[in-house]
C-alpha positions as CSV (number, residue, x, y, z in Angstrom):
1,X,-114.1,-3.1,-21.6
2,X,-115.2,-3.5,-17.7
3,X,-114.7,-0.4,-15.8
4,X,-111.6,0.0,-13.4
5,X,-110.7,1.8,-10.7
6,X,-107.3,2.3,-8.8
7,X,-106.6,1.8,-5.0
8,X,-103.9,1.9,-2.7
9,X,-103.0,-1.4,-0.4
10,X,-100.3,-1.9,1.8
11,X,-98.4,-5.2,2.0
12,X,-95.7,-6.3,4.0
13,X,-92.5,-6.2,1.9
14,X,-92.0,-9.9,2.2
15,X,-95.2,-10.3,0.4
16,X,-94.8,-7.8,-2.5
17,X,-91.0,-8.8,-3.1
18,X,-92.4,-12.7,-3.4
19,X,-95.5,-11.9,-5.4
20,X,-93.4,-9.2,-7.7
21,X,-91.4,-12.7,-8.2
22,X,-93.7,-14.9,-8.9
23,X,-95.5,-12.4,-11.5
24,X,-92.0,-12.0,-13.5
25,X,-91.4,-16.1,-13.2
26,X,-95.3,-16.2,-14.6
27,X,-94.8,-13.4,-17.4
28,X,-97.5,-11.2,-16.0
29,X,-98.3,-8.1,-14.6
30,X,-98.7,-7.6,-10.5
31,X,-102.2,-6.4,-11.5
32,X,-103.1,-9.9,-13.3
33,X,-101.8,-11.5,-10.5
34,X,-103.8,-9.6,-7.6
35,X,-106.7,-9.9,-9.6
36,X,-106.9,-13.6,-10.0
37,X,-105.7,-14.1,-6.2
38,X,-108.6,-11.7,-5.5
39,X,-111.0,-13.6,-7.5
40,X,-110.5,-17.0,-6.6
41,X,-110.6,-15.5,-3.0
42,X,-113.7,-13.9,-3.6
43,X,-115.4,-17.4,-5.0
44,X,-116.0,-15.8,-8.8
45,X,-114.7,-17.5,-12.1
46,X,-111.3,-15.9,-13.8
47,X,-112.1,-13.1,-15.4
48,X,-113.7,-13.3,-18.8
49,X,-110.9,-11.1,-20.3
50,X,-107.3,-13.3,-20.1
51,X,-104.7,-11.0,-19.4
52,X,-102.0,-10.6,-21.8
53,X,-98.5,-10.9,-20.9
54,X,-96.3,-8.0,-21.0
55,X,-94.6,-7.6,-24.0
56,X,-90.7,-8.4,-24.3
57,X,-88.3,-6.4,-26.2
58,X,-85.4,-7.8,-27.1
59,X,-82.0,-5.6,-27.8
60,X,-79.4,-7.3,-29.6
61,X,-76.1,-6.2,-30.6
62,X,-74.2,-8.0,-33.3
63,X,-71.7,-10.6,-32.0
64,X,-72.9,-10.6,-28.6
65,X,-72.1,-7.8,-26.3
66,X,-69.2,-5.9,-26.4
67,X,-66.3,-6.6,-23.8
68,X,-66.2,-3.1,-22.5
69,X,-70.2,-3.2,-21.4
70,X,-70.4,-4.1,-17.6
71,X,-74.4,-5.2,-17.5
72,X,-73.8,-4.8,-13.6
73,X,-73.3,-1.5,-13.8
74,X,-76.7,0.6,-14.7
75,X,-74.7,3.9,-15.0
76,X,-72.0,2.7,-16.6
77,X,-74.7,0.8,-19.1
78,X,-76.1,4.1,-19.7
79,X,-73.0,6.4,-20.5
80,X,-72.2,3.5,-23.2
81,X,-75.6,3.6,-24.9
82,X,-75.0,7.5,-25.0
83,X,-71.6,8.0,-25.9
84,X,-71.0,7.5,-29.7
85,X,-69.2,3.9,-30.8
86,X,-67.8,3.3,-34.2
C-alpha cells in the first residue's frame, strides 16, 4: 500500500460543485478523481492501484415506496424510518 498523506486545497466553488459531478456521473470518489487529474498533469502513468468505486447500497421496500414517504423531504424521510409502521 503506497503511503498517503492529507492536504487542504481551496477551489473555487464552481469547480468543486462540477468535479463533485462529474465523480458521481463516473462512480468514483473526489479523491480518485484529483488524483488521476493530478497525475496526468504531472506527466506520470495512472496509478498502479485502480481505484475501486464506492460501493452502492441499495434499500428496497416491498411494492415500491409507500404513498405517505415524501423522498423530498429529508426530515420528514427520517421521522418515517423512526416511527414504528405495521
Amino acid at each position: 500500500m503506497a503511503n498517503c498523506m492529507k492536504t487542504t486545497i481551496d477551489l473555487p466553488d464552481d469547480l468543486l460543485i462540477e468535479a463533485k459531478k462529474r465523480a458521481a456521473e463516473t462512480r468514483t470518489t473526489l479523491r480518485a478523481l484529483v488524483e488521476r487529474g493530478l497525475r496526468r498533469e504531472l506527466g506520470e502513468g495512472p496509478s498502479r492501484k485502480p481505484a475501486r468505486p464506492p460501493a452502492i447500497r441499495w434499500i428496497t421496500v416491498k411494492g415500491g415506496l409507500p404513498r405517505d414517504l415524501d423522498v423530498a423531504d429529508r426530515a420528514g424521510m427520517m421521522d418515517w424510518l423512526h416511527n414504528d409502521r405495521p
